[in-house]
MITOR-767364 format. One record per atom (N, C-alpha, C, O): residue in one letter; y, z, x. Coordinates in steps of 0.2 Angstrom, whole numbers, padded with zeros to 4 digits, always signed. Layout:
BEGIN
AYZX
...
//
This chain:
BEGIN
X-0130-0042-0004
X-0128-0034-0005
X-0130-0032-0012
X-0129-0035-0017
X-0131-0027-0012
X-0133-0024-0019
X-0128-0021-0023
X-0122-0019-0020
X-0129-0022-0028
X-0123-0021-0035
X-0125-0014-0034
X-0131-0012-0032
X-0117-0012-0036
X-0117-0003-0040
X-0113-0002-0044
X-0107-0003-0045
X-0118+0003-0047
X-0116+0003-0054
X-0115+0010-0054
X-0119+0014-0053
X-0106+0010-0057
X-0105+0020-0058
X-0103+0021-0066
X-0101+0016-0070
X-0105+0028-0068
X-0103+0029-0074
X-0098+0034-0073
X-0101+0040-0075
X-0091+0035-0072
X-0089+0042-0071
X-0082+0041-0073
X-0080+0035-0074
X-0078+0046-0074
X-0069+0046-0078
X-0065+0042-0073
X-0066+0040-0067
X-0060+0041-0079
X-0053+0037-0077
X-0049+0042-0078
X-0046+0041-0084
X-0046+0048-0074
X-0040+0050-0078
X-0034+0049-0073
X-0034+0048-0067
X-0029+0051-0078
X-0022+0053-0073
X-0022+0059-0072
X-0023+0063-0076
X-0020+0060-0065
X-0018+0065-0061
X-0012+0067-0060
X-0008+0063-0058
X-0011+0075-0063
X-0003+0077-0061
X-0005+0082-0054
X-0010+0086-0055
X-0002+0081-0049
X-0003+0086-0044
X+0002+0088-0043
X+0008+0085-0044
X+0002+0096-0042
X+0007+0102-0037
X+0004+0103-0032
X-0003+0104-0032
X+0009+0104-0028
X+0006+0106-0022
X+0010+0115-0020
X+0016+0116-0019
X+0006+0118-0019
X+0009+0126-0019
X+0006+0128-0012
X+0002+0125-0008
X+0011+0134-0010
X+0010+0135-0002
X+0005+0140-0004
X+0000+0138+0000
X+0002+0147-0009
X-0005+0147-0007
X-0006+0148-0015
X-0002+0149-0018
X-0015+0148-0017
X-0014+0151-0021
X-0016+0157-0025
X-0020+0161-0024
X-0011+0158-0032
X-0009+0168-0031
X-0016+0169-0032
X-0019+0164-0032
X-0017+0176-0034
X-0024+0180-0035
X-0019+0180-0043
X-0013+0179-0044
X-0027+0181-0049
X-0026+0181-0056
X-0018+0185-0059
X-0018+0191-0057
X-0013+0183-0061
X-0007+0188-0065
X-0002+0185-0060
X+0004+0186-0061
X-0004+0181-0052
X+0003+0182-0047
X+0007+0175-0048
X+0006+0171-0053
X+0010+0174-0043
X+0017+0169-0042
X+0013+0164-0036
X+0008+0165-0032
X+0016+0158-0036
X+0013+0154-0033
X+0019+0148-0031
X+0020+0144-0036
X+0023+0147-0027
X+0028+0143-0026
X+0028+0136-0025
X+0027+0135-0019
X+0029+0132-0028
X+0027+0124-0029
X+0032+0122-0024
X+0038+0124-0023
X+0029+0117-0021
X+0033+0113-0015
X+0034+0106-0016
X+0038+0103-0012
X+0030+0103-0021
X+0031+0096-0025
X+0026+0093-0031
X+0022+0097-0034
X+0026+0089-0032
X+0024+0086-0037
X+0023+0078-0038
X+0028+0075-0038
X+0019+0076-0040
X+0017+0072-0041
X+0012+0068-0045
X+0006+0070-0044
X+0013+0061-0049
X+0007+0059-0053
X+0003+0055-0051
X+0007+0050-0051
X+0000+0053-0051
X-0007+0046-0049
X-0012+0046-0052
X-0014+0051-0054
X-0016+0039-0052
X-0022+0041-0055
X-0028+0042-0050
X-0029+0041-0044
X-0032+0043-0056
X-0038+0046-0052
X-0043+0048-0055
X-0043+0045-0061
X-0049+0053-0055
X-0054+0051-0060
X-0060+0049-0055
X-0060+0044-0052
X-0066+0053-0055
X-0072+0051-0051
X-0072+0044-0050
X-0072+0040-0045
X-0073+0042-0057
X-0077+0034-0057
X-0073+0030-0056
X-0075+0024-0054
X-0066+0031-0055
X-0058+0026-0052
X-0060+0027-0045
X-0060+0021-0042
X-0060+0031-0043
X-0060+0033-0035
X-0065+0030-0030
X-0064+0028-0025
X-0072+0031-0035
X-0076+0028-0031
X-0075+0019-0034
X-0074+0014-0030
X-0076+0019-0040
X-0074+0010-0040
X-0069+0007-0036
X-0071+0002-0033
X-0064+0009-0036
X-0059+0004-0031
X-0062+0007-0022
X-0063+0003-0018
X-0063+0012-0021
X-0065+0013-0016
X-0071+0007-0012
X-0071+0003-0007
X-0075+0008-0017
X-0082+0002-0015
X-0081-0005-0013
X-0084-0008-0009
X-0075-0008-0020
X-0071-0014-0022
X-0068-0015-0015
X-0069-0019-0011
X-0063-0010-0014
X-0059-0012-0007
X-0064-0013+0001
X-0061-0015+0006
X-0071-0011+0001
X-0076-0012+0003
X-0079-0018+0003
X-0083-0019+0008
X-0077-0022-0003
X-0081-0027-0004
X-0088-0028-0006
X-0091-0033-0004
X-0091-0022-0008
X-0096-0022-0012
X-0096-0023-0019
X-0091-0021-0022
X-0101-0026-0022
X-0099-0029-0030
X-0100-0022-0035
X-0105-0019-0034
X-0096-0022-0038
X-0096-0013-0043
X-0094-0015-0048
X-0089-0019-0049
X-0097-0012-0052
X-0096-0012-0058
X-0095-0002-0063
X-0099+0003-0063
X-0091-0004-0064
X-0087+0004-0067
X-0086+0003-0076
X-0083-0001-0079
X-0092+0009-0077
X-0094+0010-0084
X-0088+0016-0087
X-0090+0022-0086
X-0083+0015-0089
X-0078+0021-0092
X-0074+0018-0098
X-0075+0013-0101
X-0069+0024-0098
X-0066+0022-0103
X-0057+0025-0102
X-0055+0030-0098
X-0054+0022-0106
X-0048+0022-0106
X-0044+0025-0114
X-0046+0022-0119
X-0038+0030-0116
X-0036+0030-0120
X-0028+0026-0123
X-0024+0025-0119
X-0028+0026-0126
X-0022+0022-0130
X-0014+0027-0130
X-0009+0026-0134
X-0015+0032-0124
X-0008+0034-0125
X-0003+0032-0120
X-0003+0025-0119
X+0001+0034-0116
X+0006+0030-0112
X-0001+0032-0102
X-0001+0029-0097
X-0003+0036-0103
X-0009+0037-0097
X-0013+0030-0096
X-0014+0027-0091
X-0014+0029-0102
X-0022+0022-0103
X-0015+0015-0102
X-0017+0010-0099
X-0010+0016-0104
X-0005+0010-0101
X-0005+0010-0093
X-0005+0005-0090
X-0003+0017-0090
X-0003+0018-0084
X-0009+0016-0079
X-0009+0012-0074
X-0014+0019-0081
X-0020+0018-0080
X-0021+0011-0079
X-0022+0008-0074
X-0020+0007-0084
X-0024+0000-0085
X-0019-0006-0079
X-0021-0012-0077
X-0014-0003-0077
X-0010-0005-0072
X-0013-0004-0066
X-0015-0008-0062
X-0014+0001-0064
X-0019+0003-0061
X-0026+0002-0058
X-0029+0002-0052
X-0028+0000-0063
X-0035-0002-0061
X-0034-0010-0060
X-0038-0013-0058
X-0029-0015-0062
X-0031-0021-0061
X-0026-0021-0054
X-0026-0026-0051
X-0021-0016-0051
X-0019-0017-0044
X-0026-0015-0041
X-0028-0020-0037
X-0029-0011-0041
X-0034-0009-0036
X-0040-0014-0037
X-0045-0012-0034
X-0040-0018-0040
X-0045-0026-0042
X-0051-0022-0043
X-0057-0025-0040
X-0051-0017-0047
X-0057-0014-0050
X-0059-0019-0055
X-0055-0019-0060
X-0066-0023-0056
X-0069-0024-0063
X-0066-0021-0068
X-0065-0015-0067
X-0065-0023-0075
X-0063-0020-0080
X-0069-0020-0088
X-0069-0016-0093
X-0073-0026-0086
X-0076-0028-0091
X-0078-0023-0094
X-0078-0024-0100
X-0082-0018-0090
X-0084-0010-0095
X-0080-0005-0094
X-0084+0000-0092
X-0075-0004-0094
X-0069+0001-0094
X-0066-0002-0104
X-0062-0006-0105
X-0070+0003-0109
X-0067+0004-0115
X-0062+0008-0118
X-0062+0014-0117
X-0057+0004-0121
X-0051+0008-0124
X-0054+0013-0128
X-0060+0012-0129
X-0051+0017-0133
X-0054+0021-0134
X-0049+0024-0138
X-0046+0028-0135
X-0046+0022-0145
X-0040+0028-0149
X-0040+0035-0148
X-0044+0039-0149
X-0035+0036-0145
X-0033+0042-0142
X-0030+0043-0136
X-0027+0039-0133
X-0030+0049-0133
X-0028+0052-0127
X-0034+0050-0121
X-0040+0051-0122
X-0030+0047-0115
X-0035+0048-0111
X-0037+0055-0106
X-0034+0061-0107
X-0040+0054-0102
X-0042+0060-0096
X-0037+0060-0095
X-0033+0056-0097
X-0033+0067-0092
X-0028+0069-0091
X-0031+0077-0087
X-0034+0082-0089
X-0028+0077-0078
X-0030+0083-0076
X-0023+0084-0073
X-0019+0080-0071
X-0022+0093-0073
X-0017+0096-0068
X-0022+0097-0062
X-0028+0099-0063
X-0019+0096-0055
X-0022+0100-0049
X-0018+0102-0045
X-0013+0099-0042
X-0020+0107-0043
X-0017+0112-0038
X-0018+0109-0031
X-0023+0106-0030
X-0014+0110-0028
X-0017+0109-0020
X-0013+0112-0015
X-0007+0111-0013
X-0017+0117-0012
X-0013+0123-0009
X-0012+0121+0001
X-0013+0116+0004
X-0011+0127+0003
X-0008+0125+0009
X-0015+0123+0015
X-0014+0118+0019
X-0019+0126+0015
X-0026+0123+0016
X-0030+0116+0016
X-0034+0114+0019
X-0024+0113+0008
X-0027+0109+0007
X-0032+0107+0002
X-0033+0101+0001
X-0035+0111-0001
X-0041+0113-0004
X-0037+0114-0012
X-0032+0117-0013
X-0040+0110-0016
X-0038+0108-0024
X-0041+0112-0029
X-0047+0114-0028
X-0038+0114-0035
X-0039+0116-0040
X-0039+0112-0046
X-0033+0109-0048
X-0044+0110-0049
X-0042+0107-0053
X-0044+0109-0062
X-0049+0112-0064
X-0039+0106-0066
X-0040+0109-0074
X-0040+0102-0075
X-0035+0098-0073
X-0045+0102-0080
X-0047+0094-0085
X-0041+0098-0092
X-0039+0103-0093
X-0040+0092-0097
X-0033+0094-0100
X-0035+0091-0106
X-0033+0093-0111
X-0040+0085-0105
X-0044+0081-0111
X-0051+0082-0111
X-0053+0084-0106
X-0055+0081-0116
X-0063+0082-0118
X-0065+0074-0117
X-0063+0069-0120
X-0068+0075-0112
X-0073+0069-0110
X-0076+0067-0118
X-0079+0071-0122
X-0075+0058-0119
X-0077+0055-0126
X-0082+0049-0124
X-0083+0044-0128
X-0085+0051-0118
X-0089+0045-0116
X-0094+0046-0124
X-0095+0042-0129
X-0095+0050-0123
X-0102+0051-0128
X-0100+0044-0136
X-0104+0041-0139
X-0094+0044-0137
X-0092+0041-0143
X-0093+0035-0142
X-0094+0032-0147
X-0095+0030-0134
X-0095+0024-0135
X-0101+0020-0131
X-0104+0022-0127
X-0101+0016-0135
X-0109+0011-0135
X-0110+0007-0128
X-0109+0001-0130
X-0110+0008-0122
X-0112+0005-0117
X-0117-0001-0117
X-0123+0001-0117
X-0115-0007-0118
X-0123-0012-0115
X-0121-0013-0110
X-0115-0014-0108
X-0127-0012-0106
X-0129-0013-0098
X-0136-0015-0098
X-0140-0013-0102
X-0137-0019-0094
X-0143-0022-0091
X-0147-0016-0083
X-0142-0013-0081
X-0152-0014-0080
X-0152-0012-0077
X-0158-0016-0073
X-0163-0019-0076
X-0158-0016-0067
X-0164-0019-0063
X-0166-0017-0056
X-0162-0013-0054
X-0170-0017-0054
X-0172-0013-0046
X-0168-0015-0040
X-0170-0013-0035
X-0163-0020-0041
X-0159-0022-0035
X-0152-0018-0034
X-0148-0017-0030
X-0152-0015-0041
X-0147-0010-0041
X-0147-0004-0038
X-0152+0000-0037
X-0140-0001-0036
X-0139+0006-0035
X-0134+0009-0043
X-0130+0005-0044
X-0137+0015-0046
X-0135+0018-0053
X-0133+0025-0050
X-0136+0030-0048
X-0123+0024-0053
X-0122+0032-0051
X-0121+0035-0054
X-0118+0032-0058
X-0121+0040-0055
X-0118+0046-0061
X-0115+0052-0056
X-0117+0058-0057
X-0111+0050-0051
X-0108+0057-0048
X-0105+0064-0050
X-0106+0069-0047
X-0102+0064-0056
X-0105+0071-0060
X-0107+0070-0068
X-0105+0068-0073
X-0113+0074-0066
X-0119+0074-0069
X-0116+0078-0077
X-0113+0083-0078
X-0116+0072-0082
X-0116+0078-0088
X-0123+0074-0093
X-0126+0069-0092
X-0125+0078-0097
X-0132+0076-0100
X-0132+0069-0106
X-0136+0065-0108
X-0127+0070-0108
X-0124+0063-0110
X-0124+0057-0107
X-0122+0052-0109
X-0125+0058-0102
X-0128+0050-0097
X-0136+0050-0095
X-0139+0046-0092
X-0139+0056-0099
X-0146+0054-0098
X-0150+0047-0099
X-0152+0043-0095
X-0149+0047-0105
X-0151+0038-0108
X-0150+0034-0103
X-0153+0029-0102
X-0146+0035-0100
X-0142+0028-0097
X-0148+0028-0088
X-0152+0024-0085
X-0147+0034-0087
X-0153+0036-0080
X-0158+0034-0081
X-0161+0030-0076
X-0161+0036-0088
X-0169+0036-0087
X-0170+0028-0088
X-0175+0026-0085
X-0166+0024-0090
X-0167+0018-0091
X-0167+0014-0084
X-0171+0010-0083
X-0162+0017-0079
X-0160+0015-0074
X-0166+0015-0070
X-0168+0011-0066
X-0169+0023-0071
X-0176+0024-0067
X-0181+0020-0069
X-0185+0019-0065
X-0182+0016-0075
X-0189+0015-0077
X-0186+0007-0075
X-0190+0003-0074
X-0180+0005-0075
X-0180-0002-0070
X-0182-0004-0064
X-0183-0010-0062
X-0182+0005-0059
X-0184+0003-0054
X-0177+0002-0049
X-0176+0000-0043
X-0171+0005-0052
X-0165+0006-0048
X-0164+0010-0044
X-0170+0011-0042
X-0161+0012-0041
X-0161+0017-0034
X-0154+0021-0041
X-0149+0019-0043
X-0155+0025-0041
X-0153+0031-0044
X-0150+0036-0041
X-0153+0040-0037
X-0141+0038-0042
X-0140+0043-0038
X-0135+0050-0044
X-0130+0049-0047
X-0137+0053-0043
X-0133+0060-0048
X-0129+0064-0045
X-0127+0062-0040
X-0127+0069-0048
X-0122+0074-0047
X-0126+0081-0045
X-0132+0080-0046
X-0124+0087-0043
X-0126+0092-0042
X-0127+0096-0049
X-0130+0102-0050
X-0124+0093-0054
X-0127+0096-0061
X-0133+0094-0062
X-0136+0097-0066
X-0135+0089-0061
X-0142+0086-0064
X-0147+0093-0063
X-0152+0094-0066
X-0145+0097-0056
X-0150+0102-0057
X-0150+0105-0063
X-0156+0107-0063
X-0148+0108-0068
X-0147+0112-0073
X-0153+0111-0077
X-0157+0116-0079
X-0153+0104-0079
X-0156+0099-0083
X-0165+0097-0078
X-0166+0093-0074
X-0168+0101-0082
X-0176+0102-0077
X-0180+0092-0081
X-0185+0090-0079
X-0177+0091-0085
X-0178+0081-0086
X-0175+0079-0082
X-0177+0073-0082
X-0172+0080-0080
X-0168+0075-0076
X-0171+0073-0069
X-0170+0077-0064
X-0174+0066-0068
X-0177+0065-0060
X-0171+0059-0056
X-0167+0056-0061
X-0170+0057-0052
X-0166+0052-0049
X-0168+0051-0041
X-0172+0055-0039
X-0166+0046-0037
X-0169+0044-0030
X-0164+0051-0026
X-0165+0055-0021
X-0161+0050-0029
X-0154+0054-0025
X-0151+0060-0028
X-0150+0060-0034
X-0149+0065-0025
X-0143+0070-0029
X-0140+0072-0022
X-0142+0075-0016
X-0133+0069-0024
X-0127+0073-0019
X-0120+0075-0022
X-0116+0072-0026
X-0120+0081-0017
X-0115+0084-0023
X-0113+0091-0016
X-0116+0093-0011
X-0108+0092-0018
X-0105+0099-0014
X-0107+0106-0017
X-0107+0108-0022
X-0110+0110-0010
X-0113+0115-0015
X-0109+0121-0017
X-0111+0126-0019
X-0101+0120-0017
X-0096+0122-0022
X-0097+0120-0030
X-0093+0123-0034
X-0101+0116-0031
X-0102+0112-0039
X-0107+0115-0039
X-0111+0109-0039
X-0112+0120-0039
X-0117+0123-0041
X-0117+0128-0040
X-0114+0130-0035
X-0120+0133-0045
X-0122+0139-0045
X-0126+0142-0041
X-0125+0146-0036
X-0131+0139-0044
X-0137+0140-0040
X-0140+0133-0037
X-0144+0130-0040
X-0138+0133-0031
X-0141+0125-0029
X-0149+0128-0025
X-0150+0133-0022
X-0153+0121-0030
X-0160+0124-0028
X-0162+0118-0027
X-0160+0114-0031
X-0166+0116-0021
X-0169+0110-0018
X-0175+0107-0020
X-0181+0108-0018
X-0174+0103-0025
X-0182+0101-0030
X-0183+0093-0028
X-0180+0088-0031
X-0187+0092-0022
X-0189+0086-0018
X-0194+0082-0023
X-0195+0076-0022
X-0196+0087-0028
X-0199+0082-0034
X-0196+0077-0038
X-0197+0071-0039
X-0192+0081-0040
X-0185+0077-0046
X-0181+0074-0042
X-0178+0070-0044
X-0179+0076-0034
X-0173+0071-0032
X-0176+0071-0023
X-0175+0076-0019
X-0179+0065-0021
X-0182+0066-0017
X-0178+0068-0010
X-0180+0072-0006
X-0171+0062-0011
X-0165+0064-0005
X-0161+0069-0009
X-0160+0068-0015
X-0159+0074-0005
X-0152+0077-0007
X-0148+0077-0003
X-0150+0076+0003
X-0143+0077-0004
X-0137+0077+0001
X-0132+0082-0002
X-0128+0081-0006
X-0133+0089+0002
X-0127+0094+0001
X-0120+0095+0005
X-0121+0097+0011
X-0115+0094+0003
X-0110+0093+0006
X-0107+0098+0008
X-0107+0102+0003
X-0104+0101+0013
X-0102+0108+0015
X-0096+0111+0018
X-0096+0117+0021
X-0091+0106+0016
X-0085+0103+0019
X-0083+0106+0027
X-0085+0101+0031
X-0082+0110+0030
X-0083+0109+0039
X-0088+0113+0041
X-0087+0117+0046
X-0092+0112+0039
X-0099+0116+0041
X-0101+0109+0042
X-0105+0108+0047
X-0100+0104+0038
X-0106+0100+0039
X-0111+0098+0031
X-0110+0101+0026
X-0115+0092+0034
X-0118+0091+0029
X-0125+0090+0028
X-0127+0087+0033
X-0129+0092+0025
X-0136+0094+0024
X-0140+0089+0022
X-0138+0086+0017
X-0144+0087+0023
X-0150+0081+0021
X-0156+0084+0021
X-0159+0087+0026
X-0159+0082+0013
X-0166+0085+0013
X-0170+0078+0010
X-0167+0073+0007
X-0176+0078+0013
X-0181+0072+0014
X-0187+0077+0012
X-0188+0083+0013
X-0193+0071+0009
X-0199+0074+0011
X-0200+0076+0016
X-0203+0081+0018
X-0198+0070+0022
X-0200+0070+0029
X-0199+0078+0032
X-0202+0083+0034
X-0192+0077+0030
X-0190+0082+0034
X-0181+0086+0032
X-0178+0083+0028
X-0179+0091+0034
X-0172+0093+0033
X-0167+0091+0040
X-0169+0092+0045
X-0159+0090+0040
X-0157+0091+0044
X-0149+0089+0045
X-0147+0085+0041
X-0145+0092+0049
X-0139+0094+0047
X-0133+0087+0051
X-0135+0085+0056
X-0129+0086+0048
X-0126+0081+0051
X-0117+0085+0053
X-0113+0087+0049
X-0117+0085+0057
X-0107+0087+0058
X-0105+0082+0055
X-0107+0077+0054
X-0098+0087+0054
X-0090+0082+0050
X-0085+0083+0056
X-0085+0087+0061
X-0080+0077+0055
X-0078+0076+0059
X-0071+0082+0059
X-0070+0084+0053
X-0068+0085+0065
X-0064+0092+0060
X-0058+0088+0062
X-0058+0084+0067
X-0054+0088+0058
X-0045+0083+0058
X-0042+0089+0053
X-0044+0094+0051
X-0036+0087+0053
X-0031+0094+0049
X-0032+0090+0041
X-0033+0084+0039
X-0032+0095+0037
X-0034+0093+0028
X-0027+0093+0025
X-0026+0097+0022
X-0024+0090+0026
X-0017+0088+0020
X-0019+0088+0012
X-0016+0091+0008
X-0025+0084+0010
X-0026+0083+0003
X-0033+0081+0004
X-0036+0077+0007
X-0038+0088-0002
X-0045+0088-0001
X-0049+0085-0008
X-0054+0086-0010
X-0042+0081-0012
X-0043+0078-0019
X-0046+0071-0015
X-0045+0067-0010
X-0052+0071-0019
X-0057+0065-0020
X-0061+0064-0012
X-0063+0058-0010
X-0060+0070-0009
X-0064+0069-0002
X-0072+0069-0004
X-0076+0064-0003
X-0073+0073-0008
X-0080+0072-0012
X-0083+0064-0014
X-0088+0062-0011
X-0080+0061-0018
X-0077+0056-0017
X-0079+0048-0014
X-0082+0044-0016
X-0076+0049-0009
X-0074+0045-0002
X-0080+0048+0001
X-0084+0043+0001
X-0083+0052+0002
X-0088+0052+0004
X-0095+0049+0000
X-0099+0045+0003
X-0095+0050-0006
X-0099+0046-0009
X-0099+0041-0006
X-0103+0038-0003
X-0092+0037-0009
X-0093+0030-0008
X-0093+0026+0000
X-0095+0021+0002
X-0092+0029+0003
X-0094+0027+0010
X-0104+0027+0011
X-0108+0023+0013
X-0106+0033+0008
X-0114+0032+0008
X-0117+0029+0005
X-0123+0028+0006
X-0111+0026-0001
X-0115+0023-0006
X-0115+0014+0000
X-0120+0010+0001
X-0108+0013+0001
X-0108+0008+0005
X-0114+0005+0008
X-0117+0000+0008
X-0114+0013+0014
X-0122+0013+0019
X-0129+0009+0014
X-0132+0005+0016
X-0129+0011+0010
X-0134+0012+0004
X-0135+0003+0003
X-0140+0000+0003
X-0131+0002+0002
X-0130-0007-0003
X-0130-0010+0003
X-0131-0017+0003
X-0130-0007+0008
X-0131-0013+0016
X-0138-0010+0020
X-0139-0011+0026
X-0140-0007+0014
X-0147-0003+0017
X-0149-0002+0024
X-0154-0003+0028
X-0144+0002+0024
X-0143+0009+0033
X-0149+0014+0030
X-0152+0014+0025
X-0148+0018+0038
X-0154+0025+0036
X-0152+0027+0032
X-0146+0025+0030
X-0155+0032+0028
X-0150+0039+0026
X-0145+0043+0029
X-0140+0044+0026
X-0146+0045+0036
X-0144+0048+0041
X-0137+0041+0043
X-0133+0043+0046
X-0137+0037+0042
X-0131+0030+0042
X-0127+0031+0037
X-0121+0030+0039
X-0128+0032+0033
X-0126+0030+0026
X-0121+0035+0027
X-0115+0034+0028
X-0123+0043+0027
X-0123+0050+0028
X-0114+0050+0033
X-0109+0054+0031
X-0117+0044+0039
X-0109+0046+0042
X-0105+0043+0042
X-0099+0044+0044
X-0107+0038+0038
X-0101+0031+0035
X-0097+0037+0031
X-0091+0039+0032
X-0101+0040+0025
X-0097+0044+0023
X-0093+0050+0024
X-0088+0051+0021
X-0096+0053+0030
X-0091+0058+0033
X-0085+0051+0038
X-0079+0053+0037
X-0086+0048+0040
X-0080+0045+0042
X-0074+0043+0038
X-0069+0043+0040
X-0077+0041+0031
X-0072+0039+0028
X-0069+0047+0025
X-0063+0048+0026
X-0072+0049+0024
X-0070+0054+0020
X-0064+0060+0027
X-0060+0064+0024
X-0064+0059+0033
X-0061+0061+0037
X-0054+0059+0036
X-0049+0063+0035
X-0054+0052+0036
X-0046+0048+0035
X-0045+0049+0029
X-0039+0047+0028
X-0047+0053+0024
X-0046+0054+0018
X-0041+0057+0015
X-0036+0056+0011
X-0043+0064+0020
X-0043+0071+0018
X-0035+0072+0023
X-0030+0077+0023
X-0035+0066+0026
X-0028+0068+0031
X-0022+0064+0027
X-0017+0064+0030
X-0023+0061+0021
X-0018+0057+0017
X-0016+0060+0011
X-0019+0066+0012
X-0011+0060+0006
X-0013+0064+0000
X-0012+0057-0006
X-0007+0053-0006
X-0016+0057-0008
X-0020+0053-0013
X-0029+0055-0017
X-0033+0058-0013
X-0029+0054-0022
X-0033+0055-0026
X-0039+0049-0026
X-0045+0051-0027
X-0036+0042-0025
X-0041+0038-0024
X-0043+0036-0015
X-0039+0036-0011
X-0049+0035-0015
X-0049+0034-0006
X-0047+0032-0003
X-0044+0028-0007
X-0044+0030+0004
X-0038+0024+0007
X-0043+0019+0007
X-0049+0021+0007
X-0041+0012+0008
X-0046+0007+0009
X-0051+0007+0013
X-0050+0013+0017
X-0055+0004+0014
X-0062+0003+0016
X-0060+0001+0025
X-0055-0003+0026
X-0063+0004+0030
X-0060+0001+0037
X-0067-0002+0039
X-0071+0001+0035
X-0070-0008+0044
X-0075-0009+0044
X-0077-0003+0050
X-0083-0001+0050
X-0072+0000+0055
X-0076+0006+0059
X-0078+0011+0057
X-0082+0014+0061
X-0077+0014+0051
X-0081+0017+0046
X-0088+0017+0048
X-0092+0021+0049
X-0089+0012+0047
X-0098+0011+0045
X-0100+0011+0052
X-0097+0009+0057
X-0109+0013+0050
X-0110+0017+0058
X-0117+0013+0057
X-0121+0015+0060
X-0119+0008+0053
X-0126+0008+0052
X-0125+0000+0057
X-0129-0003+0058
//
């Protein structure tokens, strides 16, 4: 099975959950509260892990009572730790909303300090390399990734950045402005479109995949869960179109739990 390799946060999550949310200046009435962790690069690591695919999670952790919490956390969820750096300071720290729908708001609380810390990593073509949201401070690490010959996969911000080439870009087209299809720079895309459905562009060809429709309790890290179920597809080298509904399967069971990290890995998930 093929190693993956992610580069994305570790933070703690405070969630509210509000019956809707107001319009700017209104009232909004909280129905609960809760904290957990969470953080792109947590969600897909343990997600994968529980999987049983080998991963490796490039992050980092801070030194205040989060990065305590946190670091308890990632060794229940038997996430690799060896590239997860401590880092003096405050870790990731996000509030999010989640309204009656379902559907999350989220405010980051701390300034991502990846840029502060020196990664050694080796990179080779048997790998899969992720960077699920794209910031340009992980360029070096991509192009390296690419000139090894890795299977490369990005966020929907790499569009921004006209340098930026990768095997893969998937991303929700809520996380883009302007989502523009450049089959040059990213040969597959995958646009995710939460109950519309999901999008697959190829050289070969385009075409639309259904999601499974279930009631949405919590839509924190469905994004997510979807990844990591394609990514799963991906390291057991299914189609695209395989990979594609592994991850809308998982991500169905996801969206009906409220948790920030994905529920474990089930083998009826995988469709390839």
């Amino acid at each position: 099975m093929t190693r993956v390799i992610v580069f994305g946060p570790i933070s703690w999550d405070s969630i509210i959950t509000i019956d809707e949310y107001p319009d700017n200046g209104g009232f909004a009435q909280g129905i609960s509260r809760v904290e957990r962790a969470g953080g792109t690069g947590l969600n897909i690591a343990a997600a994968l892990a529980s999987a049983s695919v080998e991963i490796e999670l490039h992050s980092y952790i801070g030194t205040d009572i989060y990065g305590d919490k946190l670091r308890n956390q990632i060794k229940q969820l038997d996430v690799p730790s060896s590239h997860i750096y401590e880092v003096p300071g405050p870790s990731l720290h996000a509030f999010i909303t989640i309204d009656g729908s379902g559907e999350r708001t989220v405010f980051a609380m701390e300034k991502n300090r990846f840029p502060e810390i020196t990664f050694m990593n080796e990179f080779s073509e048997n790998q899969i390399v992720v960077f699920p949201i794209w910031r340009d401070f992980y360029l070096p690490h991509l192009e390296r990734a690419n000139q090894a010959g890795a299977k490369t996969v990005v966020g929907v911000g790499a569009i921004l950045n006209q340098t930026v080439t990768a095997s893969f870009m998937i991303g929700s087209e809520k996380d883009a402005l302007d989502f523009d299809i450049d089959l040059h720079r990213f040969p597959i895309t995958i646009v995710t479109r939460g109950a519309e459905g999901v999008l697959v562009h190829t050289p070969e060809r385009s075409f639309e995949v259904p999601v499974i429709k279930v009631k949405a309790e919590d839509a924190t890290g469905a994004g997510d869960t979807f990844l990591s179920g394609f990514l799963v597809g991906l390291s057991r080298e299914s189609t695209v179109e395989s990979a594609v509904r592994t991850g809308i399967n998982w991500a169905a069971t996801a969206i009906t739990k409220q948790s920030s990290i994905p529920p474990m890995w089930q083998e009826d998930f995988n469709v390839s």
